[in-house]
N, C-alpha and C positions, 0 to 999 in steps of 0.2 A: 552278640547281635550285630547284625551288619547293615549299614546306613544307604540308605537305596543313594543310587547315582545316579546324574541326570548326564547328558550331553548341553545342556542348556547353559549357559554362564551371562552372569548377569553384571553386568558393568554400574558403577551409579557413580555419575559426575559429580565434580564441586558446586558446578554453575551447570542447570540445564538451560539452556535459551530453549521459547516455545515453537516449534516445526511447523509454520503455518503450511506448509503446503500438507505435510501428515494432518493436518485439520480438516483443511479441505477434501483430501480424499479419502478419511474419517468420515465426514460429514456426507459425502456423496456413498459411500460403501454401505452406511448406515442404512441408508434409505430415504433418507433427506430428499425432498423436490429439488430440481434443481432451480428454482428460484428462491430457495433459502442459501440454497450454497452462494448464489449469486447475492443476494443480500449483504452476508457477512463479506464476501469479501469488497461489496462496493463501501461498507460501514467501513474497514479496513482502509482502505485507498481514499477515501472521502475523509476519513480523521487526521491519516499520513499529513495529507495535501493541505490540510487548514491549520494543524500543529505548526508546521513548515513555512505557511505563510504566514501566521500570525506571532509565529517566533524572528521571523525577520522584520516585522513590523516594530518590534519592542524596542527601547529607549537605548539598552542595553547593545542588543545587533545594531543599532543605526551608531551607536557611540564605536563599537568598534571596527564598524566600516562591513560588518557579511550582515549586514540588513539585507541590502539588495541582490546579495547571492543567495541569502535563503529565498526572498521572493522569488528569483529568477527561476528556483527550483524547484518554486511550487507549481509556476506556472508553468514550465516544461514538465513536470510528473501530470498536468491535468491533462495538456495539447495531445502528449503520449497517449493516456488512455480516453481522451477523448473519443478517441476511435474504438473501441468496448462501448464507447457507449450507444452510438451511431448503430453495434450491430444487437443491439439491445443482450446484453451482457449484463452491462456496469450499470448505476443509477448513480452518479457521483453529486453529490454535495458540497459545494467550498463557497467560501464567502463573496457575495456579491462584489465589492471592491476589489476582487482580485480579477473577474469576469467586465474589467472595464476595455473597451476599442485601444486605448493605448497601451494596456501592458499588454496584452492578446495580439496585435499587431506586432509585438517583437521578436515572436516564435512562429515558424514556419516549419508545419511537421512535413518530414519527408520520407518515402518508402522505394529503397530499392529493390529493381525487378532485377530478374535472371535474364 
């Protein structure tokens, strides 16, 4: 008896990390509205941005001094896609203390043109 053959070969990692972007165009291929596509990834991008800032807030990052570099980088990941939001895209979510005039004034998004 002979064992059918395939061309197909299948690989399986140690570690797979999950392929958001295969998710998304998962979720769009599927038939998905594209206002669910846009959901999860604003859930995404809005969880990122508060994990980020609220981990620079803790007692721990301020003890070892990247408090205010996680902050820094919350607030540039929001300024960034601020602009997703603007084109109605994104819905972002992040916590009010971080949308204060003083920390918002120390980023200035900028786009270059051709």
């Amino acid at each position: 008896m002979q064992a059918l053959s395939t061309d197909r070969k299948v690989y399986i990692g140690l570690i797979d990390f999950p392929d958001i972007i295969g998710m998304f165009e998962g979720a769009k291929n599927a038939g998905l509205e594209r206002d669910i596509a846009n959901a999860i990834v604003s859930a995404l991008a809005s969880s990122w941005i508060t994990f980020t800032w609220r981990s620079g807030s803790s007692r721990w990052a301020q003890y070892l001094g990247e408090g205010r570099a996680l902050q820094d980088s919350a607030t540039a990941m929001y300024v960034t896609l601020r602009a997703l939001e603007k084109k109605n895209f994104l819905t972002l979510s992040v916590p009010s203390d971080m949308l204060t005039q003083e920390n918002l004034s120390k980023f200035t998004p900028e786009s270059k043109t051709k």
